[in-house]
C-alpha positions as CSV (number, residue, x, y, z in Angstrom):
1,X,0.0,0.0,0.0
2,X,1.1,3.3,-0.7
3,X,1.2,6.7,2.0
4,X,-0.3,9.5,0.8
5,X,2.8,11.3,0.7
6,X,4.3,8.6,-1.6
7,X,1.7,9.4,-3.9
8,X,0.7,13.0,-4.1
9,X,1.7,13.8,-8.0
10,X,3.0,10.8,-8.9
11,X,1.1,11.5,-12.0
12,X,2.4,14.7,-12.9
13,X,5.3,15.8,-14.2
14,X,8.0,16.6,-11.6
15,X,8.5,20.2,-9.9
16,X,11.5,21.7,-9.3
17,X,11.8,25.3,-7.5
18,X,12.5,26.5,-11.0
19,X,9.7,25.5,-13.0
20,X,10.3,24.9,-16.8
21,X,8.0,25.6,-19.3
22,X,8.6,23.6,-22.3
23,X,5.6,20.9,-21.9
24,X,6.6,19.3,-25.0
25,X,8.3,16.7,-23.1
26,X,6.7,14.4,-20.3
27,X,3.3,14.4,-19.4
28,X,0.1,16.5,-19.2
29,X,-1.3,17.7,-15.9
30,X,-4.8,19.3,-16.1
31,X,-8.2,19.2,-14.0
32,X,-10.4,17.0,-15.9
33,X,-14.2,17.9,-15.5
34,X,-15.1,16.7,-12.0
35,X,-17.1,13.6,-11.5
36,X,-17.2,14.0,-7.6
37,X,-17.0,16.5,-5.1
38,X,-15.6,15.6,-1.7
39,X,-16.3,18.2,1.3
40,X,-13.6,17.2,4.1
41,X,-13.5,18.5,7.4
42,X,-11.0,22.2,8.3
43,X,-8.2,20.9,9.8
44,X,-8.7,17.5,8.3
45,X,-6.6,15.7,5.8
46,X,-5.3,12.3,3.8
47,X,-2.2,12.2,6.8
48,X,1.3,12.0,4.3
49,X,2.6,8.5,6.3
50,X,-0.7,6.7,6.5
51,X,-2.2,4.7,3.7
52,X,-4.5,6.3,1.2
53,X,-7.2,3.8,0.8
54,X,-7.3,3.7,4.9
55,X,-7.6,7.2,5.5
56,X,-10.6,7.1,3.0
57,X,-12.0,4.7,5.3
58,X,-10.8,6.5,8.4
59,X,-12.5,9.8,7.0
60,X,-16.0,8.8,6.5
61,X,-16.4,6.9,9.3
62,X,-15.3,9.9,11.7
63,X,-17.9,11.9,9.1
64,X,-15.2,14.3,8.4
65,X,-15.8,13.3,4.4
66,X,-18.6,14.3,2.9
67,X,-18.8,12.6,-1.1
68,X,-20.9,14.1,-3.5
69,X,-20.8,11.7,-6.5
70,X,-22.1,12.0,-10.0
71,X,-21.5,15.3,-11.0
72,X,-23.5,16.0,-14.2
73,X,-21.4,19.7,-14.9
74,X,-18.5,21.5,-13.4
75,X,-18.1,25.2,-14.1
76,X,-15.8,28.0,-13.0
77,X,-17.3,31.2,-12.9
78,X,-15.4,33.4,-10.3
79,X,-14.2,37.0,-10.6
80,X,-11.4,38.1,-12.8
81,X,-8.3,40.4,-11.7
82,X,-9.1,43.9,-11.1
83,X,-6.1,45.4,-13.4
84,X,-5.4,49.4,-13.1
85,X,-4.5,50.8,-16.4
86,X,-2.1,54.4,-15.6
87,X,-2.2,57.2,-18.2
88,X,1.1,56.3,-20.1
89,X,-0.9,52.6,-20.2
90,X,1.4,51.1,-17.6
91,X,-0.6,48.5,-16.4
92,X,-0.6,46.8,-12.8
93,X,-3.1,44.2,-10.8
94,X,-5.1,45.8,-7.9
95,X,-6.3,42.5,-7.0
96,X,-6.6,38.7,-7.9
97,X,-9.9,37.0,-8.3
98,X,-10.9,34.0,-6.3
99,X,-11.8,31.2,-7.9
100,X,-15.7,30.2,-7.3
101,X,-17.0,26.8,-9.1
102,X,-20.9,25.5,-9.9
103,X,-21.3,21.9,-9.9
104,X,-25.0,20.3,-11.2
105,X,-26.2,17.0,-9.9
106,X,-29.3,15.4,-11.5
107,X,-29.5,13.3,-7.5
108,X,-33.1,14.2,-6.9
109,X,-35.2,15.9,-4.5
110,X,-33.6,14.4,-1.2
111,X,-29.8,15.1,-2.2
112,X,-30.8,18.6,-2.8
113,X,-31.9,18.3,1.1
114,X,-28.6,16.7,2.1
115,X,-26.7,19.5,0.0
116,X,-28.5,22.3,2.4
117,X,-27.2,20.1,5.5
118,X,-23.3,20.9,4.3
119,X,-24.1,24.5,3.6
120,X,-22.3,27.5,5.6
121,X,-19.0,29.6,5.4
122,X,-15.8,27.6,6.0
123,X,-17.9,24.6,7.0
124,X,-15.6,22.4,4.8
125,X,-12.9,22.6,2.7
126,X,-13.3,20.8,-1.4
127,X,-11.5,18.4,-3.0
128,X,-12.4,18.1,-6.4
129,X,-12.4,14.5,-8.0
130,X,-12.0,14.0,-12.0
131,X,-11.7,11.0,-13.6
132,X,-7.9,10.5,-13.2
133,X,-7.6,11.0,-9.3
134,X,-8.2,13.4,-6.3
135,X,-7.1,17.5,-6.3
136,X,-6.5,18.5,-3.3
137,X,-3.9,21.0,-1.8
138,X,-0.3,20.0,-0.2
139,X,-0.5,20.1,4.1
140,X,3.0,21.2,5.4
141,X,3.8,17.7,6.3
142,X,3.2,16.2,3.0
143,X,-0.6,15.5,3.0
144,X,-3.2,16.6,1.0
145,X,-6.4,18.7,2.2
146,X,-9.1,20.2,0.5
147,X,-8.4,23.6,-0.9
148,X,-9.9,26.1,1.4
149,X,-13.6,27.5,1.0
150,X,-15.5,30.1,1.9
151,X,-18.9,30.0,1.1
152,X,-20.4,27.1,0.2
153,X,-24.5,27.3,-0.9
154,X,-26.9,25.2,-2.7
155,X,-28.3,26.5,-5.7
156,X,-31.7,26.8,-6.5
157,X,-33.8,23.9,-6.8
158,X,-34.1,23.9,-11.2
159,X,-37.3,21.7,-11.4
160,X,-38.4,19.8,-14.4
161,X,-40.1,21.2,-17.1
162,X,-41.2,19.6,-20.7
163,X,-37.5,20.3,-21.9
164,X,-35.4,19.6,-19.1
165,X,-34.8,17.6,-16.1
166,X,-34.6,18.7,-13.1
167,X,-31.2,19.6,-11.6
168,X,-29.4,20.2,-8.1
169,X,-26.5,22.8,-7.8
170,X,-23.7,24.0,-5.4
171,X,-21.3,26.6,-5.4
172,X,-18.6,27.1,-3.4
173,X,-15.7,29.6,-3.7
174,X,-11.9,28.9,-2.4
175,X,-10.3,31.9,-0.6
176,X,-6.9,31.1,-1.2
177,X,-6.3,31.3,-4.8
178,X,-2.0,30.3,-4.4
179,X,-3.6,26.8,-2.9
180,X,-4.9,25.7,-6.7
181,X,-2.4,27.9,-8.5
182,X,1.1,26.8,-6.5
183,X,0.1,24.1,-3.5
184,X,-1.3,22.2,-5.4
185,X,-1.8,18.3,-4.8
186,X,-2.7,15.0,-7.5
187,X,-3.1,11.5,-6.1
188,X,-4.0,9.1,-9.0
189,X,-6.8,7.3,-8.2
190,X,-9.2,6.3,-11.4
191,X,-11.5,4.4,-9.1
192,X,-12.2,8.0,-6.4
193,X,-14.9,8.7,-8.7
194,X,-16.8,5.2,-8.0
195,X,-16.4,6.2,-4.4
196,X,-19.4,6.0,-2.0
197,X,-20.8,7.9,0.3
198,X,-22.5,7.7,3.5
199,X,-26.4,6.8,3.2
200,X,-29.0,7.8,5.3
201,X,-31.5,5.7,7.4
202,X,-34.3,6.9,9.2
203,X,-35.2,5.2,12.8
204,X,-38.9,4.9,14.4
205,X,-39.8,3.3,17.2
206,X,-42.3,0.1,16.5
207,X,-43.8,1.0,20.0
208,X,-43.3,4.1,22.3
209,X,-40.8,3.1,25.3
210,X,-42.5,2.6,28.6
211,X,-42.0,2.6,32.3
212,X,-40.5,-1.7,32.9
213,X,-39.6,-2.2,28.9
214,X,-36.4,-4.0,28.7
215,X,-36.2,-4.4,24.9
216,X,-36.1,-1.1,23.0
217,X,-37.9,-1.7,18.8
218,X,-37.2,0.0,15.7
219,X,-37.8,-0.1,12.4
220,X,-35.0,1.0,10.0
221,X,-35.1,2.2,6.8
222,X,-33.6,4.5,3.9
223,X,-34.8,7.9,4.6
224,X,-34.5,8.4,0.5
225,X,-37.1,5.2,0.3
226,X,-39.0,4.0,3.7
227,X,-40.3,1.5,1.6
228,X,-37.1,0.0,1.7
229,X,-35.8,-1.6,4.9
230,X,-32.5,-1.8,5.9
231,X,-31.6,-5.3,6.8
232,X,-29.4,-7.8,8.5
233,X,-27.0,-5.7,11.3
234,X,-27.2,-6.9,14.8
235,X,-27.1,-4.9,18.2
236,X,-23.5,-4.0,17.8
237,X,-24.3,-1.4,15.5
238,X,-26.7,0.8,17.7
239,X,-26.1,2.6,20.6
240,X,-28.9,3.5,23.0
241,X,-29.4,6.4,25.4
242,X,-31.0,6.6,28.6
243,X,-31.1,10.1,30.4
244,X,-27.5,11.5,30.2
245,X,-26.1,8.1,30.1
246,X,-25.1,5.6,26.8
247,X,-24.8,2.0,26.7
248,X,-24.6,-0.5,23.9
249,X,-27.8,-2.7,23.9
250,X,-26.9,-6.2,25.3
251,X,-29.1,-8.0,22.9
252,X,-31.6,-8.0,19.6
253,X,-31.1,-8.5,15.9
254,X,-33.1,-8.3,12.5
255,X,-36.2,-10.3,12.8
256,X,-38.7,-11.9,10.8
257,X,-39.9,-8.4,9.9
258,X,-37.2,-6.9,8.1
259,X,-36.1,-3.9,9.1
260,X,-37.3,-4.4,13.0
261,X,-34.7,-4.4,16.1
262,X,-35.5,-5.7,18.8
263,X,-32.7,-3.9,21.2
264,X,-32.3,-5.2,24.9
265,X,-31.3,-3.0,27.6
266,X,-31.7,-2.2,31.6
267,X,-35.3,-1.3,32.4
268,X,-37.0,1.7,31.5
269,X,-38.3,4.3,33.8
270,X,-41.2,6.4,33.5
271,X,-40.1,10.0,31.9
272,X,-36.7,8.4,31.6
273,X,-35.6,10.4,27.9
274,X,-34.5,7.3,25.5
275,X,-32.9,7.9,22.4
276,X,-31.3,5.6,19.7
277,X,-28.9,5.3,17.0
278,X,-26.8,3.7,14.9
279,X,-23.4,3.0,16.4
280,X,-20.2,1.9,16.1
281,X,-16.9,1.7,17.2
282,X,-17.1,5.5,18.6
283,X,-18.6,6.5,15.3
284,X,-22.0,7.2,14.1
285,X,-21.3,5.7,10.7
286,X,-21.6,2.2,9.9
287,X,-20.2,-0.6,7.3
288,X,-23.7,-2.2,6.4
289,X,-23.5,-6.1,5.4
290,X,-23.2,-4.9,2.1
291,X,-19.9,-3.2,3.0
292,X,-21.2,0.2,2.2
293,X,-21.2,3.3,4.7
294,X,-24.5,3.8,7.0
295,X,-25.5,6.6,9.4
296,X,-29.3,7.6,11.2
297,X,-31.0,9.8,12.6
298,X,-30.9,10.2,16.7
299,X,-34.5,8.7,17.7
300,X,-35.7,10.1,20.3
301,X,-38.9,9.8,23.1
302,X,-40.0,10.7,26.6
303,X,-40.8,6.9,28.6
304,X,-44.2,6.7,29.3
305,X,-46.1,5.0,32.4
């Protein structure tokens, strides 16, 4: 396996502190249209001595990765340089604009909700994913972050009409133009594209908790479909709350109605508060059976009598 200092621009042509400019010899090094954005936490970043595949992993568990796949366009539309122009036509830059991108999504209704979750002003930093690897921007030790943002704001829902379909947006702008211009940082990585993100389930209780329960049951399933339940974890992967205090259940698993956990746990008194979710291995994302990345809501009720 290799770091992620072994690999930042291992696909691009060398640097030196004097940069050449002849690009007739050796390779090409461009951003490619992006086919993923990845929002990663400030102060975050692929660490240069660890593995790059494991810190992926690390990442979205510890939701400090945010993946936004299947990125239909990619525009940069931000503000050119500000150039003074003197009266003998001496020319000089007053100030340099800062880049500011548009990504589409045609995700539907429920991604445009998550993309208002992720909204702010330095909330995150972006990493922009094309379909040769992962642009980032070099850490001082060798890393590679996500290039710093400033604002970042869902567009306008564009619903569909008879001649289109209808479309998600987000913008984002990053304050430090040298990051992208200078710092920058390629991994190489044709399969960051394909990677997945973290999807959401939405927890009920089957019955309201009440004073002597012992066994805690939900229902799971994808907040995107409720039709669809979400199957086949056990009571390892939920964590339930009692008051102020949080304890693993000792006991429950899928049952014959898919979707239902029965979780077992000290007993319940009245106007104790009880809240559940998943859980696991202090994180609140899951690996599901299917290997893919899971996180809920926190379910929460007042124990009645």
């Amino acid at each position: 396996m290799a770091t992620t200092k072994e690999m930042i621009n291992s696909g691009l042509c060398a640097l030196q502190d004097v940069l050449g400019t002849d690009i007739s010899k050796g390779c090409v090094s461009q951003i490619q249209a992006a086919k993923s954005i990845w929002a990663i936490a400030p102060g975050e970043s692929f660490r240069a001595g660890e593995d790059f595949e494991s810190e992926k992993t690390r990442l979205i568990l510890a939701s400090k990765l945010v993946i936004l796949n299947k990125v239909n366009t990619f525009e940069e539309n931000g503000s050119d340089d500000a150039v003074e122009t003197l009266a003998d036509d001496t020319m000089g830059v007053t100030n340099e604009g800062k880049y500011k991108f548009l990504a589409t999504f045609t995700n539907g209704v429920y991604f445009n909700k998550a993309l208002h979750s992720i909204k702010g002003f330095r909330n995150w930093n972006i990493m922009i994913v094309d379909g040769k690897g992962v642009w980032g921007t070099k850490t001082t030790l060798g890393g590679l972050t996500g290039f710093t943002t400033g604002m970042i704001q869902p567009a306008k829902l564009q619903t569909g009409t008879n001649a289109a379909i209808q479309k998600e947006g987000l913008g984002f702008q990053f304050t430090d133009r040298t990051e992208l211009d200078v710092d920058f940082g390629f991994i190489v990585d044709s399969t960051a594209r394909k990677q997945k993100g973290v999807t959401q389930i939405e927890l009920s209780f089957v019955n309201a908790p009440k004073a002597s329960d012992a066994v805690v049951t939900v229902k799971a399933v994808l907040a995107q479909d409720k039709a669809i339940a979400f199957t086949g974890i056990g009571f390892a992967n939920f964590l339930i709350g009692k008051n102020a205090t949080s304890s693993a259940p000792t006991g429950g698993a899928d049952t014959t109605i898919p979707g239902t956990y029965p979780l077992a746990t000290t007993a319940i008194s009245v106007n104790d508060q009880i809240t559940v979710k998943l859980f696991s291995e202090n994180t609140s994302v899951i690996v599901g059976p299917d290997g893919d990345y899971y996180k809920s809501n926190l379910l929460s009720a007042t124990a009645i009598a």
